[in-house]
N, C-alpha and C positions, 0 to 999 in steps of 0.2 A: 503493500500500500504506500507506494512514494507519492508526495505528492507537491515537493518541490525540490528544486537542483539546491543546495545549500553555499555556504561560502566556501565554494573551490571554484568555479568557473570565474569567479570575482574575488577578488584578496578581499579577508575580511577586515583588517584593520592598517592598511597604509603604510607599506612598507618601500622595497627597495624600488619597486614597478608599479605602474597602475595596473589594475584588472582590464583582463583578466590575463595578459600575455605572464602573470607571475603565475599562476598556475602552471604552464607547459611543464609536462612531466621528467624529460631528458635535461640535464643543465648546459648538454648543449643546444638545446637550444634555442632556450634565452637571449645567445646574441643572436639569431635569427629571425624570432617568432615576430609573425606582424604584431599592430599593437590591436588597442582591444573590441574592434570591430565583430561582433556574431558572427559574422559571413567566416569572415576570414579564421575562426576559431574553428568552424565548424567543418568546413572542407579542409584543414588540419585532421580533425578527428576523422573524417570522412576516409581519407588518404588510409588512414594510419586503422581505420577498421576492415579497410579492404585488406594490407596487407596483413592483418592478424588474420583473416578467413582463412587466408594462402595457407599460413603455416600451423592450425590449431586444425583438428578432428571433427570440430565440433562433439566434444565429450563432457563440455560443461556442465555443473550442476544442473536441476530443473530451475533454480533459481537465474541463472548462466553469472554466480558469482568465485564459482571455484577456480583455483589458479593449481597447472598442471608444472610438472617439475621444471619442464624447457621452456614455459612460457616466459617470455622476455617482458621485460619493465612496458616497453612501448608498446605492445601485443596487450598488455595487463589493462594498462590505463585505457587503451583505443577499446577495449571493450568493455568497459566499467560505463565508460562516459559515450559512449556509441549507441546506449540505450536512452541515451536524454537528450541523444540530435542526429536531425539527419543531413541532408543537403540543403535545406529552403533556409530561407536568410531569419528565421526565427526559430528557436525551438518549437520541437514538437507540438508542446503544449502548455496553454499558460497559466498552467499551474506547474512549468519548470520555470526557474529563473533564477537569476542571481539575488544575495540578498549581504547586504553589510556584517552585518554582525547577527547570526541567528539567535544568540542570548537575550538579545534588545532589539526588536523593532523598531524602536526611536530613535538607532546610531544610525548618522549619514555620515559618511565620508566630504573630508572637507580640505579645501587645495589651502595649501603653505603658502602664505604670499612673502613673508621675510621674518627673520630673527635678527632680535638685535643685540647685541652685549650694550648694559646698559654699566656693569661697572667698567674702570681702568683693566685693562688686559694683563697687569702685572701685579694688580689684584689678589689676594687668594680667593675668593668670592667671585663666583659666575652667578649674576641674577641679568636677567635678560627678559626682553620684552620679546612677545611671537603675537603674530597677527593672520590670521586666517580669513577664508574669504567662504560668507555665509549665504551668497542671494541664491534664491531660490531653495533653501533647505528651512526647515523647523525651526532651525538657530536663530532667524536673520530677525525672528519676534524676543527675541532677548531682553530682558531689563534689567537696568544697573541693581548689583546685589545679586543677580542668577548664578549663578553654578556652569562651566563646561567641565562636563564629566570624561574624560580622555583615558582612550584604552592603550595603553603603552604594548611596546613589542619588545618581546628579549631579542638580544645579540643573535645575530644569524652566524657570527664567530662562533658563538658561546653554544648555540646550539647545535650547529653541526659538529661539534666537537665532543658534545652528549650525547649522541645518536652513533657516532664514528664508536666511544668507548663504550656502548651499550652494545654494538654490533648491529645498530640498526638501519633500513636504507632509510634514509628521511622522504625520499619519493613515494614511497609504499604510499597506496590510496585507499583512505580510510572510507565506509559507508556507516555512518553515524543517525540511526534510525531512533534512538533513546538517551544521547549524550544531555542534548540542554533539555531539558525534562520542564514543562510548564510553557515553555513557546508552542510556535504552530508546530501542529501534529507533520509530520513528513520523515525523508532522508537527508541528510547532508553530507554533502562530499566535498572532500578534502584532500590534500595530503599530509602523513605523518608530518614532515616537516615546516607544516604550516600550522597543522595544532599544536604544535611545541614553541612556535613561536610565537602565537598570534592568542593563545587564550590559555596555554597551561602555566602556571606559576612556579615555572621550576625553578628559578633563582632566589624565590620568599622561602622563608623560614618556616621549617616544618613544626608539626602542632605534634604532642603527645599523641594524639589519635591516628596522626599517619604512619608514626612508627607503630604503631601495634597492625595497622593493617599491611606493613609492609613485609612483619615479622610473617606471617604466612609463605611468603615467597620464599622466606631463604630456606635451601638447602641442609644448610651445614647448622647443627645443632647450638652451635655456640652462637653463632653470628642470630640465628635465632631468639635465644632467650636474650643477646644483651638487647637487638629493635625492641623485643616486646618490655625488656624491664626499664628501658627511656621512656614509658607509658605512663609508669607507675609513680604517684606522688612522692613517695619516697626515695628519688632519682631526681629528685628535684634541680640537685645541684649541679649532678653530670649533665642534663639537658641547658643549664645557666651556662656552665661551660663552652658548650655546643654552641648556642648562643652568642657568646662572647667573639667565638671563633667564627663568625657570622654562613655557620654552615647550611646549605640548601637542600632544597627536595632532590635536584640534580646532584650535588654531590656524595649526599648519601645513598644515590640508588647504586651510583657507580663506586661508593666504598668498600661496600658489599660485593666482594666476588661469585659468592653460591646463589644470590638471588636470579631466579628464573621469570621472566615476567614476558609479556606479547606485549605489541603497541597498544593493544585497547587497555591491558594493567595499567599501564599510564593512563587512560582517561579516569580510571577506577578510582585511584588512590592519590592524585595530584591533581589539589583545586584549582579552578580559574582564577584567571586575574580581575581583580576589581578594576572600575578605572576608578582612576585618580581627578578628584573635583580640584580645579582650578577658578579659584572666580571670577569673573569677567571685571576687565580694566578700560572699558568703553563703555559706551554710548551710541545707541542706531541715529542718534541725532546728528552727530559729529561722523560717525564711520557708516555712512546706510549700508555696506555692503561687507563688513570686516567686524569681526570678534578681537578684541587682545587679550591677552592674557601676560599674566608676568610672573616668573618663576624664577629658584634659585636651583642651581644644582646642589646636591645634598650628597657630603662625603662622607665616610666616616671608619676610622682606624679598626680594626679589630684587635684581639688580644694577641695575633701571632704577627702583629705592626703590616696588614698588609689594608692596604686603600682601596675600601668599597663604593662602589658608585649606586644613588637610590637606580630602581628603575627606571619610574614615570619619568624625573628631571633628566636625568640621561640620557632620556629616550629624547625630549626634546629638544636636548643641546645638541643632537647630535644631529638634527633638522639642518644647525644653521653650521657645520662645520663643512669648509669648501669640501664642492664636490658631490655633495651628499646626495642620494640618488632618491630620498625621499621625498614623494610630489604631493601627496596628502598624511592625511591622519583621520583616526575615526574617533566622533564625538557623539555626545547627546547634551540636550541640555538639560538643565536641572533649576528648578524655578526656586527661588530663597520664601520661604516663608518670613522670613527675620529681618534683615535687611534691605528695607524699603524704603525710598523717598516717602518724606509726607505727602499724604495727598493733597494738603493745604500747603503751596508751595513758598507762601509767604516765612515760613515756620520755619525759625532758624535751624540749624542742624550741626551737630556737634561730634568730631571725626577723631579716634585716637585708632591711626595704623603704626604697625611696628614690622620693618621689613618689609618685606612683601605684602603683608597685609594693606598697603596702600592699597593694591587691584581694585576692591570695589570701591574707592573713596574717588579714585580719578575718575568713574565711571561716573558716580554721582557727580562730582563737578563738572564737568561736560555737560549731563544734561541739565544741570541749572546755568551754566555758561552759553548753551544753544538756544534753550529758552528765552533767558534776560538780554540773546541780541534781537531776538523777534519781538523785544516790547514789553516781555510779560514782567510783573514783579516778583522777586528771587528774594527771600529772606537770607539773612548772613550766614556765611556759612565757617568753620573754623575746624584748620586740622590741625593736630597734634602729630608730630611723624617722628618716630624712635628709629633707630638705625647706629651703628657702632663709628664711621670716620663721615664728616663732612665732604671730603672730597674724593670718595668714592662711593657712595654708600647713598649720596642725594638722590633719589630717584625722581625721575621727571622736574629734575631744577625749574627750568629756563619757562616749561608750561605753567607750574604752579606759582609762578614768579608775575607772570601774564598774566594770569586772573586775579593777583592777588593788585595790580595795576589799574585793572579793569572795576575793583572795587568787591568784588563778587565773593575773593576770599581772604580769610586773617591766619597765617601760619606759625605755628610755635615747635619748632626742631629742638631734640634730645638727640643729642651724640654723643655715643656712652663712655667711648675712650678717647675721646679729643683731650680731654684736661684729666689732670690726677684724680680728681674724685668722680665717679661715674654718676651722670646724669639721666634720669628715665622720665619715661612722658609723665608716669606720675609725680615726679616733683614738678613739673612743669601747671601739672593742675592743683598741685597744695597752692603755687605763686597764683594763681590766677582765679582764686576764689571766687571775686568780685564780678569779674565779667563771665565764669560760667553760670552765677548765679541769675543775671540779669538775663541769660536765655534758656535756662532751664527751669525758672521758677514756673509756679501754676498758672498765674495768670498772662506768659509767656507761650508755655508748653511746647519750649524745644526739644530738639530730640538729640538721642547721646545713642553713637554708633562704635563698638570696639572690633576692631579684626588683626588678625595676628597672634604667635605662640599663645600657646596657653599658660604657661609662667607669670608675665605678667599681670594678669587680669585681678588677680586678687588683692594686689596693691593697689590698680586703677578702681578697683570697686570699693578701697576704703579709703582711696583721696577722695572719688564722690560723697561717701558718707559722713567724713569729716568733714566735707562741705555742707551738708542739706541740715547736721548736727549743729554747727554755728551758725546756719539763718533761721533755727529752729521749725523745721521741716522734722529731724527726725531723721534715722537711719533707714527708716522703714518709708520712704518717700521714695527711695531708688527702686523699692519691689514694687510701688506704684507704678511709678515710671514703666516698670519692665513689664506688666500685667496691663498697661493700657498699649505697650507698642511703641513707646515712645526710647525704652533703651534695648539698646538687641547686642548681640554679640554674636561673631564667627570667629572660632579660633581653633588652633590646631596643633 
């Protein structure tokens, strides 16, 4: 009962090629294959079914999914996929087709327009702006405060080199009739080496639960009980360890010599990847046809001193490094309950980003900066912006600098290591009692927006209460605030 082609004829999440010429089975011939025109995919398959007739018995299953000892890779796939097309410039039937991501119906695919390094290059810190182009997709109705939820890809290095010491072909073409379990009912096809990169999480960090389902696999008695005793609460500390060592579901599968596993045991026992929410650092007023986003890349030493790179942020630095053969990325968006402009725009609005958490604060200024040049009235707007050097670490100087020109915004910067005693946005709000008061009182009803680590937040939520406690509001005036909408918080 198939009753769609799944994400093989179309790359599901944006990698080295656009769909579908990343699917071709042979890696030779990738530099050949047209690009990703039906037609042209199809009398590929077409070619490549005729000559699997020549050399196969016809002995296949009743199913016709069994592969015979001499059956060759390109004989495999021209008849896997020879069953969802013929020669006519469409598939069969349209209930076959390509589909982005069959996890999420809501992910489109969305084209790169540039990456920018926004600190110094000599920097240790890579935080970078990326901008995507949204017309015509779900995206393009976005609103400052929304969420882009991004499905990162592992290492095509990293992976072929997990497949190589597992002994596996990463070509091998998966039919996936019950993998994402809760979407549309159908098949989806693949190749091994595109589930491994495109939706398995072999480089995140295994849970208790996988080693105990891993421990079945192994062979060898020993290697056995130590997977399953990593399970147990009392192992607490060897798995901290593990941990520390920042070990993966990839490298533990291949630590293990006795373990026996098929490519579908990989789909069994190794989760998907989430994506990664980035919040949007625009405005459809200012960008009608482009998304930003602003991101840092995120390092971090392990206990055997070796330098691990996050996924997600990786994955998109690696967008803007010359050369890069990446033309999209797949996204969905994700609408913020919490962070919202007032809908009374007159209302002033009260901004503390720390790092990266600027994203949705530039978004909201845009759209109150596109507004008040068409006329409308814009209540004050005022951010707080925490970041470690002034002269690397400013993000978006030169525009926040403009608006604040233009009347529109009032800026108060913490830079924590510029001088000997460290400076944070909340001492910046202990000084400024006076005027947060004047826009946050009741008869005011401004609003107080936090985004950024989650660290600080506990300090910022007792400089506001030490504020609301000496104008005799009360500590309990900030749960107000929070309970009418008027304070919200994203942090991370």
């Amino acid at each position: 009962g198939s009753s769609c082609v799944g994400n093989v004829l179309g790359r599901g999440s944006g990698g080295a090629m656009d769909a579908p010429s990343e699917f071709v089975y042979h890696r030779k011939d990738l530099e050949t294959f047209p690009t990703s025109d039906h037609a042209s995919l199809q009398a590929f398959w077409a070619q490549e079914v005729k000559a699997a007739d020549a050399t196969n018995d016809g002995s296949d299953s009743e199913q016709g999914t069994a592969t015979t000892a001499t059956e060759t890779e390109a004989s495999q796939a021209a008849r896997v996929l020879g069953r969802y097309f013929d020669n006519s410039d469409q598939p069969i039937d349209s209930k076959y087709r390509f589909v982005v991501r069959p996890d999420n119906p809501e992910a489109v695919k969305l084209k790169v327009v540039r990456t920018t390094r926004l600190t110094p290059t000599e920097y240790e810190r890579n935080v970078f702006h990326v901008v995507l182009r949204v017309d015509g997709t779900p995206v393009a109705g976005y609103e400052p405060g929304d969420s882009l939820g991004i499905y990162p890809v592992n290492s095509a290095d990293a992976v072929t080199d997990f497949l190589e010491a597992l002994g596996f072909e990463g070509s091998t073409i998966l039919e996936l009739d019950s993998f994402f379990i809760g979407e549309e009912e159908g098949t989806y096809v693949m190749t091994l080496e595109q589930v491994c990169r495109d939706y398995l999480d072999l480089f995140g960090c295994p849970t208790k639960s996988f080693y105990l389902a891993l421990s079945k696999y192994a062979r060898d008695i020993m290697e056995r009980t130590e997977l399953a005793t990593l399970s147990l609460d009392r192992c607490a500390d060897a798995l901290a360890e593990r941990v520390a060592r920042s070990v993966t579901f990839a490298s533990t599968l291949v630590e293990f010599p006795s373990l026996v596993l098929t490519p579908k045991n990989l789909l069994d026992i190794v989760p998907l990847m989430k994506p990664r929410l980035y919040s949007v650092a625009s405005s459809t007023r200012m960008f009608q046809k482009e998304v930003h986003l602003l991101a840092v890349t995120h390092h971090w030493e392990t206990s055997e001193k070796h330098i691990r790179t996050g996924l997600a942020s990786g994955y998109l630095e690696r967008l803007g490094t010359p050369g890069a053969r990446v033309h999209t990325v797949v996204g969905a968006l994700v609408r913020s309950a919490a962070l919202k402009l007032p809908t009374d725009s007159v209302k002033p609005v009260v901004m503390a980003g720390i790092g990266t958490g600027m994203a949705p604060f530039r978004g909201f200024i845009e759209e109150r900066a596109a507004r008040k040049r068409l006329g409308e009235e814009m209540g004050c707007m005022r951010l707080y912006f925490g970041a470690r050097h002034k002269h690397a670490e400013f993000l978006y100087e030169k525009e926040l600098e403009m608006y604040e020109r233009e009347g529109l915004l009032t800026m108060r910067c913490a830079w924590s290591r510029d001088q000997a005693q460290k400076v944070y946005v909340q001492h910046l709000l202990e000084e400024d009692q006076d005027q947060l008061w004047e826009l946050l009182k009741p008869e005011v009803g401004g609003h107080f927006y936090v985004c950024g680590p989650t660290d600080p937040l506990p300090a910022i939520r007792s400089a506001l209460c030490e504020l609301f406690i000496a104008r005799g509001a009360g500590a309990g005036y900030l749960d107000a605030m929070e309970a009418e909408g008027r304070f919200a918080v994203e942090v991370y």
